[in-house]
Structure formats: structure tokens, C-alpha cells
C-alpha positions as CSV (number, residue, x, y, z in Angstrom):
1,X,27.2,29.3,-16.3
2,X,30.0,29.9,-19.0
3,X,30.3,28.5,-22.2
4,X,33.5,26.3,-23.0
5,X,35.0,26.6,-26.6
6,X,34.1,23.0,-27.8
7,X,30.6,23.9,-27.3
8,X,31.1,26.8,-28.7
9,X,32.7,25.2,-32.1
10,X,30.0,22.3,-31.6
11,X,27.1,24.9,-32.3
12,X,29.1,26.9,-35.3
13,X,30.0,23.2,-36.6
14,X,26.2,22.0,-36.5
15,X,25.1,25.7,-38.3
16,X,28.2,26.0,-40.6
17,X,29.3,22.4,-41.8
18,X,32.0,23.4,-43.3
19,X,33.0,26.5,-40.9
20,X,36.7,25.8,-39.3
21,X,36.5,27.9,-36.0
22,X,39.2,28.8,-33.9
23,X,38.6,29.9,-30.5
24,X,40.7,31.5,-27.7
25,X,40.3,32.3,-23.8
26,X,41.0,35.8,-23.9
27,X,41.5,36.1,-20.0
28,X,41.5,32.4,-18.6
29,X,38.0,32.6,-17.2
30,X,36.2,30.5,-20.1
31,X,34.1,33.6,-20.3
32,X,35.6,36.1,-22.7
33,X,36.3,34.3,-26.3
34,X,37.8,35.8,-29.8
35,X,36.8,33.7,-32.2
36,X,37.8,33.2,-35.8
37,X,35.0,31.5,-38.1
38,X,36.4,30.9,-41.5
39,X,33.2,29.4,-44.3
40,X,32.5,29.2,-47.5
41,X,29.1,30.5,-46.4
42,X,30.3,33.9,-45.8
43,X,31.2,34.4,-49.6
44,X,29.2,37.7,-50.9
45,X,28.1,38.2,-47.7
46,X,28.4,41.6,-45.9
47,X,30.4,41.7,-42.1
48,X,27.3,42.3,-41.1
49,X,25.4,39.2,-42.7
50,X,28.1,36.8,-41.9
51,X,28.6,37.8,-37.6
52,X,24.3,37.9,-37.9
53,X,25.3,33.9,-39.4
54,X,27.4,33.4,-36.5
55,X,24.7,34.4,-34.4
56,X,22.0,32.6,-35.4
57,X,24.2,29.3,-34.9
58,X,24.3,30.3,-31.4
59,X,21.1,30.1,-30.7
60,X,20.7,33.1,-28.4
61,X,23.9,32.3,-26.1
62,X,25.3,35.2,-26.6
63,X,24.9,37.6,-23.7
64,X,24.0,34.8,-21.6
65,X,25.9,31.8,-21.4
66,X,28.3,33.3,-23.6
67,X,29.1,36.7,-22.0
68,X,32.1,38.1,-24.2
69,X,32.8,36.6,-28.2
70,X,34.4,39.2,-30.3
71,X,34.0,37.9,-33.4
72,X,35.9,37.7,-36.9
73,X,34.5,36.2,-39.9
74,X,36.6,35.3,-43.0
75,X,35.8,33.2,-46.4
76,X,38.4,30.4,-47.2
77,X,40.2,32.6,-50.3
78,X,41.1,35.4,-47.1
79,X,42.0,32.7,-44.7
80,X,45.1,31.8,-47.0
């Protein structure tokens, strides 16, 4: 069963308070997502460190529910 992007935002949102996440359908099949995840939580962290964030605020939806999420992660002071 896929994912739909407010439930996608809902679980970043819980994770990341302050996280302002935009989400698009890539291909119309609310299976395949790029998502843009801009937080002040990401500040000093690595790429790395901040997708691994992301992640975790998934809770293990990714390659299941979630099949496809390519994934960029900016800090408010990028963002603008």
C-alpha cells in the first residue's frame, strides 16, 4: 500500500517540529516522491546525518510503504 504525501509530511512534522516539507508525485502513482525537508535541525549536520534524520522520522517506511523518496535536506539560511 503506498504512502500519500500528507502522511508523509505528518511523520517529518511529528519528528521535525519545525521542518517545512515539500513533497511532489514524481510520476502520478503516489509511489515515487522528491521531497524537500528544510529544518533548523539540520544546522552542523553532515548530508549524511540530516537524510539519516529524515529517516528515522519515517519510522521504517521507507522501502515499504514508501517505495521511492529521493530526498534533499536544507537548513533555513540555504532555503532563502
Amino acid at each position: 500500500m503506498a504512502m500519500n504525501p500528507e502522511e508523509i509530511t505528518r511523520l517529518i512534522k511529528k519528528s521535525i517540529p519545525d521542518a517545512i516539507v515539500d513533497i511532489i508525485d514524481l510520476v502520478g502513482d503516489n509511489n515515487h516522491y522528491a521531497a524537500t525537508i528544510t529544518s533548523c535541525r539540520f544546522i552542523g549536520k553532515s548530508k549524511i546525518q540530516q537524510h539519516q534524520i529524515v529517516y528515522a522520522a519515517l519510522q521504517g517506511y521507507i522501502g515499504g510503504a514508501l517505495h521511492a523518496l529521493s530526498l534533499t535536506t536544507v537548513t533555513p539560511l540555504l532555503n532563502k
